[in-house]
N, C-alpha and C positions, 0 to 999 in steps of 0.2 A: 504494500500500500504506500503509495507515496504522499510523502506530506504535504499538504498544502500551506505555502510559504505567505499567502495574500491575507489580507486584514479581514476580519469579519464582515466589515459595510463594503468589501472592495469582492466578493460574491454574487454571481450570477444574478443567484434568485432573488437577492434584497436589494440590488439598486433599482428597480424597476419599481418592487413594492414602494423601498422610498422616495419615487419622485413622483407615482400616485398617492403619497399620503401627502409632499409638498403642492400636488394640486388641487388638491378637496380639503386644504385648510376651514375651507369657511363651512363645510358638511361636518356633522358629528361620526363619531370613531366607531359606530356603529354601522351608518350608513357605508363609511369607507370599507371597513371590512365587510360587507355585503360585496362590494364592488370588487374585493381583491381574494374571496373565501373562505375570509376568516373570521373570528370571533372578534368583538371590540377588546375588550383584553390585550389579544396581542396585537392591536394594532394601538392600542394607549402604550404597552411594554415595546415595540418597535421607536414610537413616537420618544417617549424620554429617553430609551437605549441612545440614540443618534441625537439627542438636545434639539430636536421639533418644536418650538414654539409652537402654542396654538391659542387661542383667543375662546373660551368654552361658548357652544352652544346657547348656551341661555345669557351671557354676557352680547352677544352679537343679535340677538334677538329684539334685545330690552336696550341697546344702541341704536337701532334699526328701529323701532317704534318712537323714542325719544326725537330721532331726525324725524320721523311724521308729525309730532305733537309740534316740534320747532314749526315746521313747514305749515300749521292749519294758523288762520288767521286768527288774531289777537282775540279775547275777552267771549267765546262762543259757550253755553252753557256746557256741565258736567255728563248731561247727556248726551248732547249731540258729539260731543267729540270719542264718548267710550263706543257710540253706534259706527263715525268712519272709522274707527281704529278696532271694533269687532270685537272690543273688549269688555269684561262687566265697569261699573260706573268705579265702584272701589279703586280698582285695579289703575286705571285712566288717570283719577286724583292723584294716585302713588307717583305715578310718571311723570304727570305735570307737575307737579311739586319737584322731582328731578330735573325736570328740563326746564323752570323757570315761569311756566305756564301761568298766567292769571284767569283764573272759570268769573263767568258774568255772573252774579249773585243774582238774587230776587229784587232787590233793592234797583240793582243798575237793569233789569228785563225792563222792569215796569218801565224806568225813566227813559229806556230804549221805545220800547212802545209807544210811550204817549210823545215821544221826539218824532216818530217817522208821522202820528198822527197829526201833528199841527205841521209838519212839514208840508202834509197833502195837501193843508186848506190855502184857498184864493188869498191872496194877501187885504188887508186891510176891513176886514170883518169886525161888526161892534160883535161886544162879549157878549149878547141873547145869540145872535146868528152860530158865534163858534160853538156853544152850548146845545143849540138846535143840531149842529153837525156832528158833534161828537155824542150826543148822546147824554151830556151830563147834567150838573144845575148849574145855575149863573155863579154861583160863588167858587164851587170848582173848575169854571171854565175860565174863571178870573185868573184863580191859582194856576191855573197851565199857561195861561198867557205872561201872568210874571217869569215864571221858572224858565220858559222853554223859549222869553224873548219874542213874543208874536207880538207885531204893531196890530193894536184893535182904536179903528175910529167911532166917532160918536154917533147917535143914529141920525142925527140931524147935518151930519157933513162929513167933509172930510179930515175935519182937522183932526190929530189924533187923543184919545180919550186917557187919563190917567188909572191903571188898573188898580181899584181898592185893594191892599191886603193887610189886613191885620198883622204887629208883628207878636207874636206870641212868645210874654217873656214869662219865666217862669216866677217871680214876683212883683207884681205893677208897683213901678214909683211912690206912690201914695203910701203902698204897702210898708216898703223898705223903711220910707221913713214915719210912719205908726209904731214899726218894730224898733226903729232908734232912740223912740222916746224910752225916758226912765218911767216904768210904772208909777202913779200914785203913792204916796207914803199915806199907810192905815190909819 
C-alpha cells in the first residue's frame, strides 16, 4: 500500500465537496448536504475542519426581513407591516424595534385621518358647511379647522372667520388665585 504523501483538504473527494459548501454559504448545512449526500453533521464537521465561515441560517433571515422593514415606508401601522412581511404582529414589533422602525399609534391614525379628510374639502368653507361635510357638530368641526389649519370664511362673505376654541386649562385663573389666598383665621 503506498502512502499517501498529500494533505487531507488536498484529496480528491473533499475539494469538490468544499467549494460546494463555499457556494451555498447563504443555504443551511442541511440543505447543502442534501445536495452533496450527506448528513448536516458532516457537513457542519467539514465546515469548521477547513475554518468555513458561515453566517447561521436564522441570523441571515432576521437581516433579510430587517432590510424589508428599512425599505417599507415610514410611521405604517403594526399591522399592516406584520401582513407584507407574512409575519404575526408580535414578531414584526421585535424587528422594528431592531431596525429602528416607528408603528403609527392610534393617536397619530386618527390625526392621519381626519388630515387626509379636511385635505379633501373645497377650500374656504364657513364651519356649518365643513361640519355638514364631515359628518360632525359645529364645535368639532371648529376643532379640526384649528388643528388641521383649514381657512373657514364667514357665511356672509368672504373674509375669513376667527375659529372659536376654548383653551382648556387644567385650573382657571380665578381659581389659582382663590387657592392663593390665606384661609380665614377662626
Amino acid at each position: 500500500m503506498q502512502n499517501d504523501t498529500r494533505k487531507k483538504w488536498q484529496r480528491a473527494s473533499t475539494l469538490p465537496k468544499l467549494e460546494i459548501i463555499r457556494q451555498n454559504l447563504d443555504k443551511s448545512d442541511e440543505e447543502i448536504g442534501r445536495k452533496l449526500g450527506m448528513n448536516r453533521a458532516a457537513v457542519h464537521a467539514l465546515r469548521k475542519w477547513y475554518k468555513i465561515a458561515k453566517v447561521h441560517v436564522f441570523t441571515q433571515r432576521q437581516q433579510r426581513q430587517l432590510e424589508q422593514i428599512r425599505g417599507l415606508p415610514q410611521r405604517l401601522p403594526a399591522k399592516t407591516v406584520a401582513a407584507r412581511l407574512e409575519l404575526s404582529e408580535d414578531r414584526a414589533r421585535m424587528l422594528a424595534k431592531k431596525a429602528g422602525y416607528q408603528f403609527l399609534g392610534k393617536g397619530g391614525a386618527r390625526h392621519f385621518q381626519w388630515r387626509k379628510r379636511m385635505q379633501s374639502l373645497p377650500p374656504l368653507l364657513s364651519i356649518s358647511a365643513v361640519a355638514r361635510k364631515l359628518g360632525v357638530s359645529w364645535g368639532w368641526a371648529a376643532l379640526l379647522c384649528y388643528r388641521h389649519k383649514y381657512k373657514v370664511t364667514a357665511r356672509n362673505g368672504r373674509q375669513r372667520q376667527r375659529v372659536p376654541i376654548r383653551r382648556w386649562l387644567k385650573r382657571p385663573h380665578h381659581e389659582r388665585w382663590l387657592a392663593s389666598l390665606k384661609p380665614a383665621k377662626p
